[in-house]
N, C-alpha and C positions, 0 to 999 in steps of 0.2 A: 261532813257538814261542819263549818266553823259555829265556835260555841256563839250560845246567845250573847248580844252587849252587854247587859246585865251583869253578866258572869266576869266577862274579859275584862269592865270596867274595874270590879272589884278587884280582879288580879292586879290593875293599873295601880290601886286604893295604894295597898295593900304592900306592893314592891317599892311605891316613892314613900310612904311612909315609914318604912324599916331602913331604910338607905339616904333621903334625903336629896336634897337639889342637884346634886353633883351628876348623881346618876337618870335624870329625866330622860333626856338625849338616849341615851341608851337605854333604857324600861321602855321607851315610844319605839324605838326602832329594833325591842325583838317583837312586840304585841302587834306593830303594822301590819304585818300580812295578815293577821286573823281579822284585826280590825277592818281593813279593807275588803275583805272578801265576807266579809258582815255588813257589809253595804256603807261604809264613811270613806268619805276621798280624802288625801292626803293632803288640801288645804284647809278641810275640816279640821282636820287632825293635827295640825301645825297650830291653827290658833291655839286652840286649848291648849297644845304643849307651850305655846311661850306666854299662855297665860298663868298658869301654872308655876313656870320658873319666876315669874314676875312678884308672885303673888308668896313664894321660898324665898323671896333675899331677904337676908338676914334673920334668918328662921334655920335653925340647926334641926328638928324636929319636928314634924307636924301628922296631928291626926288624920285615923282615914275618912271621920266624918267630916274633919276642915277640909281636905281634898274636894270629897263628895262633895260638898256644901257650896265650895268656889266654881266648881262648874258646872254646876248648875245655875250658881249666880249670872255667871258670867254669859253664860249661854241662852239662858231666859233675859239678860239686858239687850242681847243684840237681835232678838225675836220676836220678842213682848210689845210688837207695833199695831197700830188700830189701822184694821182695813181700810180703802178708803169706802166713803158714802156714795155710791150710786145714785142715791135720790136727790143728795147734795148738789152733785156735779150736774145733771139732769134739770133741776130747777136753777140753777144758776147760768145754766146755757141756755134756756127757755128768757127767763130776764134779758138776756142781752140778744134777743132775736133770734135764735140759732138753734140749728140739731146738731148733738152729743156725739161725738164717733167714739166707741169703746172699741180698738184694735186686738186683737189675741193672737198671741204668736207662739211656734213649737213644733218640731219636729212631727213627721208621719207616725201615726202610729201610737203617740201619747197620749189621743184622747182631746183632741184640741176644738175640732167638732161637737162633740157632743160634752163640752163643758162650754163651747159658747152657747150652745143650745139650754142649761144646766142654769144659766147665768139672766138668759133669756126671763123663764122660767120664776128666778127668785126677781126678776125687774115687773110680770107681772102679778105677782104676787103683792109687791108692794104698789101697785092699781097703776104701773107706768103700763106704753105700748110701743113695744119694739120691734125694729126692722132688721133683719139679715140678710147684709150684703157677701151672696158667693165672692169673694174677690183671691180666692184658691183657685185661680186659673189654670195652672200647672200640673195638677194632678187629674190623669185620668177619673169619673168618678164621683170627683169629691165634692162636685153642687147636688148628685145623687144621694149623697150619704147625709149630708148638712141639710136637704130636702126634707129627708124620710127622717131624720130629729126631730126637721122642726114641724110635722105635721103631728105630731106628737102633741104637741101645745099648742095649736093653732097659728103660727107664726108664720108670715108672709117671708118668699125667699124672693132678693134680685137677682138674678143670673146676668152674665155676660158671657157665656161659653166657652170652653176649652181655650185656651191661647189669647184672650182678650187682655187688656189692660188692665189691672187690681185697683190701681188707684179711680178710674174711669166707673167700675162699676160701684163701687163704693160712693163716687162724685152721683153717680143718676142714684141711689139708695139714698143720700140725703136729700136730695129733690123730689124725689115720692115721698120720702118722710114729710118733706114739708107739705106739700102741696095735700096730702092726706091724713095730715096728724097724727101723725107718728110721734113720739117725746125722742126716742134714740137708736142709731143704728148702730148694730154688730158687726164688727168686720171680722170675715174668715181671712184669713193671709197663709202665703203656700208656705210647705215646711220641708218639704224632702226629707232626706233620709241622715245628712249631715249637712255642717255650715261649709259655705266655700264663698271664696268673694263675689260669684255672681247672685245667690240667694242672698248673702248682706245687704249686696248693692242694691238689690232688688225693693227691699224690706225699708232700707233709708230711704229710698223714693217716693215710697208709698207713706211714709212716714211725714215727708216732707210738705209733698202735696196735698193731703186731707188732713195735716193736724190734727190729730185725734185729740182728743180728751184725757184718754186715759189709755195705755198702753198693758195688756194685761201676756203674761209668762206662762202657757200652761206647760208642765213638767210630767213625768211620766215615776208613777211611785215607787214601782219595781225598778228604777234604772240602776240602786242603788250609788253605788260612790262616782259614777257617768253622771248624776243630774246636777253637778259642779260643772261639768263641760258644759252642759246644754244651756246652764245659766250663764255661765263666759263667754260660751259662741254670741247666743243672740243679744247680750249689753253691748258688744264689745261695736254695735249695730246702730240699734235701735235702744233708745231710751226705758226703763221697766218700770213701771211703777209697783204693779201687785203681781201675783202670783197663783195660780189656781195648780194643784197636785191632785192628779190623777191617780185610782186605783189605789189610795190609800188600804181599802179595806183587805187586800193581797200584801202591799206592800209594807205598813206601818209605817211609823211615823219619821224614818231616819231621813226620807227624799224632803220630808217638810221643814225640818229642822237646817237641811243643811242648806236648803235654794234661801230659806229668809235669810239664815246669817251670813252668807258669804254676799247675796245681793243687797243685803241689809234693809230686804223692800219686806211687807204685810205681806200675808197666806190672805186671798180673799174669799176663798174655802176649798173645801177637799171632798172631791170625787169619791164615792163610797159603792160604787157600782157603774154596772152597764144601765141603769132604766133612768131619763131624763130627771126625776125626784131622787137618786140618791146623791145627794150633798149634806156636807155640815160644817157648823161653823168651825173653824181652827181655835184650839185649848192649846197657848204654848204652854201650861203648867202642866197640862196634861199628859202633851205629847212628852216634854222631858221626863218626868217622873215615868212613862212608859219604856223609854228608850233607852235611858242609864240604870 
């Protein structure tokens, strides 16, 4: 089992501070594999390292609590963003005639269902009423599974069945929205198992044609240093605005840290279980000070 971050970070502290800038480049690349297989991906791990050298010019010396201290800085600057306002976007789409499309998007398996269900949940909480549009056409299953969520909360589902249209069913989900007062609909979107250009292309369509609102990333917590991938597969797509991390409670905090700062987008909260009520808000003070 590779040691905790904690530990490994300190080794980091501990060997640039005895040695100095010269040797960063090589202090990062004997610690990589430990650090990687501790769950931080490699363009994680680049930033901080040429933040780091940025931060040694012209510095012959430097403490291990200036080290500590700088990245943390550095790392709480590129994370430390205000979710966005669901009620915000919600009555500002209400004023100009219109129902909300909130999109979610992400791999099988991450949890993407039942964090739009999660999402659902904290919308009526704050006294909004929400529609979920099936538009996960692709997977066997999957208007069953987003079904049995959302009867959990009482929440009305639109099906369009196995192989239909995503963006179509989503298009009749904001027309019952309206027609029945609804404030916003949730779109499910398929995820498969990996990115490939036919699920991109698929994604940019549905993207195009319903203009969503607000385009939401769910990530998967245990993916560790993979949930760099899943964040590059689906931008590189589809637009992201926030980001919802699954399974925290398994995983900690290293999939949260790493999907805000590499997409530089807000945590708009974290999965803390399988039951429709476990979520919480995201502490980037929190999460760092746990994770280094």
């Amino acid at each position: 089992m590779p040691r905790e971050l904690k530990r490994i970070f300190s080794d980091l502290y501990s060997k640039i501070a005895s040695t100095g800038r010269k040797n960063v480049d090589k202090i990062f690349s004997e610690l990589e594999i430990e650090l990687v297989e501790s769950g931080l991906s490699v363009q994680f791990l680049d930033g901080i390292k040429e933040h780091i050298k940025r931060e040694l010019a012209g510095k012959d010396r430097v403490s291990e609590d200036f080290l500590k201290g700088k990245i943390r800085e550095h790392v709480l600057k590129k994370i430390k963003l205000e979710p966005p306002d669901l009620g915000f976007i919600i009555k500002k789409a209400k004023e100009e005639g219109r129902i909300p499309v909130f999109l979610f998007f992400g791999f099988n398996g991450v949890g993407k269902s039942l964090s739009l269900v999660k999402t659902a949940d904290i919308l009526i909480k704050n006294g909004f009423s929400p529609l979920i549009a099936a538009a996960d056409t692709f997977r066997s299953a999957a208007e069953e599974q987003l079904e049995g969520y959302a009867r959990m909360i009482r929440v009305q589902v639109v099906k369009g069945g196995r192989g239909a249209d995503p963006a179509a069913v989503i298009y009749d989900a904001v027309q019952k929205a309206s027609f029945k007062g609804f404030d916003v609909v949730l779109g499910d979107t398929s995820g498969r198992r990996a990115m490939d250009r036919n699920l991109g292309e698929e994604l940019r369509r549905i993207v195009r044609i319903t203009k969503p609102d607000l385009n939401i990333l769910v990530v998967d917590g245990l993916a560790g240093s993979d949930v760099v991938n899943q964040c590059i597969g689906f931008s590189q797509f589809v637009p992201i605005d926030t980001v919802i991390v699954s399974k925290v409670d398994a995983g900690g905090y290293a999939a949260a840290i790493q999907a805000s700062y590499i997409l530089e987008k807000p945590i708009l909260f974290l999965g803390t279980g399988t039951s429709v009520k476990d979520y919480v808000k995201f502490d980037p003070e929190k999460a760092i000070d746990e994770m280094f």
